[in-house]
Structures are given as C-alpha cells and as structure tokens.
C-alpha positions as CSV (number, residue, x, y, z in Angstrom):
1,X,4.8,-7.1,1.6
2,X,2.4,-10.2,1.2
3,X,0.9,-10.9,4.9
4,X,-0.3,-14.0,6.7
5,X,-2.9,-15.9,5.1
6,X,-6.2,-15.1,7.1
7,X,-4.8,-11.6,7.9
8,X,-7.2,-9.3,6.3
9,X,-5.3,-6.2,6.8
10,X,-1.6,-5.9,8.5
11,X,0.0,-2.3,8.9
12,X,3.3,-1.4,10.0
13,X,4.1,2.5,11.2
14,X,6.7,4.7,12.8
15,X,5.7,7.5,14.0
16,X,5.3,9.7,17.1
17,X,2.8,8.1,19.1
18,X,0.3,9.5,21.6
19,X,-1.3,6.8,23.4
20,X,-4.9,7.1,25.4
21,X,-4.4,9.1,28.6
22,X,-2.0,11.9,28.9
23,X,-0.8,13.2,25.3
24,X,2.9,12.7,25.8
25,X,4.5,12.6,22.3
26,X,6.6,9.6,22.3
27,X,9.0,9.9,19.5
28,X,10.2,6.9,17.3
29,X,7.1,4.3,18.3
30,X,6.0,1.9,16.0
31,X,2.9,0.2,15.7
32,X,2.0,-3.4,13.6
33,X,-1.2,-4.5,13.4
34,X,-3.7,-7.1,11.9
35,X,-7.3,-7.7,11.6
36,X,-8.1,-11.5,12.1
37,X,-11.3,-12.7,9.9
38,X,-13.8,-15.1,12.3
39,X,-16.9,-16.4,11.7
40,X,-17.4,-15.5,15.7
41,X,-16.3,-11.3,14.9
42,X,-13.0,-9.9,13.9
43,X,-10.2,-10.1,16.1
44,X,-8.1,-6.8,16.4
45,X,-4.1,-6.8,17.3
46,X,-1.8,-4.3,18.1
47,X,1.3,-4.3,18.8
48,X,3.0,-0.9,19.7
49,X,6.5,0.5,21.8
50,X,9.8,2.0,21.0
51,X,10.7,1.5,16.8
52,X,13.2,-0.7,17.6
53,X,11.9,-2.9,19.8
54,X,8.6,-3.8,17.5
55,X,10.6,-4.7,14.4
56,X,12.8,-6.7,16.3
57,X,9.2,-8.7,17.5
58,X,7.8,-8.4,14.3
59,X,8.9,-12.1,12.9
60,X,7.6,-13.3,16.3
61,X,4.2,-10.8,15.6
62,X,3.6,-12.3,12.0
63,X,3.7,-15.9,13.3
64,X,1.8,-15.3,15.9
65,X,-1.0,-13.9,13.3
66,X,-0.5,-16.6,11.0
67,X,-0.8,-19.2,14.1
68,X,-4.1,-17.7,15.2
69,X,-5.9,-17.1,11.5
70,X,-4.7,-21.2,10.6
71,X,-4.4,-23.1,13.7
72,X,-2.9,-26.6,14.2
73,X,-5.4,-29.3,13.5
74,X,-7.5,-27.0,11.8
C-alpha cells in the first residue's frame, strides 16, 4: 500500500503487544507507524491500542502523516 508522500517508512501490525512496564500480553493490539524525513532529525510516530480501534483511526493517522511531512503553505 503506497504511503504518504514524505513518509519514509509506514508499518501496520496486529499482534499481541507487550508494552514498556509490566509484560501483560495484550491480545489483538495493533500498531501503525511512520518515520517522518526533516532536515532538523526524523520524527518517529506510533500509534498503538486494541486492533480495532487503530484501523478505525488509521484514515485519520495517514492524514495526519501526510499533513505533517507536506504542510500548508509549504
């Protein structure tokens, strides 16, 4: 799946995730991500929770992405 120009890598995963602190499998998690090219350093996003719940944000995650690697104006 092509992904937002200026996104130089976007992932999507399900999976069982153990996040930092206790190691409490949490079963049916997803995870998206992208990796935002800047002159300034890369800029890392994450967005994880319940499977469900992150592909219904995902439209909302993608534009987000696109909005910060191509501003308005810019």
């Amino acid at each position: 799946m092509p992904h937002p120009p200026g996104a130089r890598l976007q992932m999507k995963m399900s999976k069982v995730a153990l996040p930092g602190g206790p190691t409490t499998p949490l079963p049916e998690y997803g995870l998206r991500g992208a990796i935002l090219e800047n002159a300034g350093g890369d800029v890392y996003v994450k967005m994880t929770g319940p499977e469900t719940v992150v592909k219904a944000a995902t439209p909302a995650f993608k534009e987000m992405v696109r909005d910060a690697a191509h501003p308005p104006g810019r």
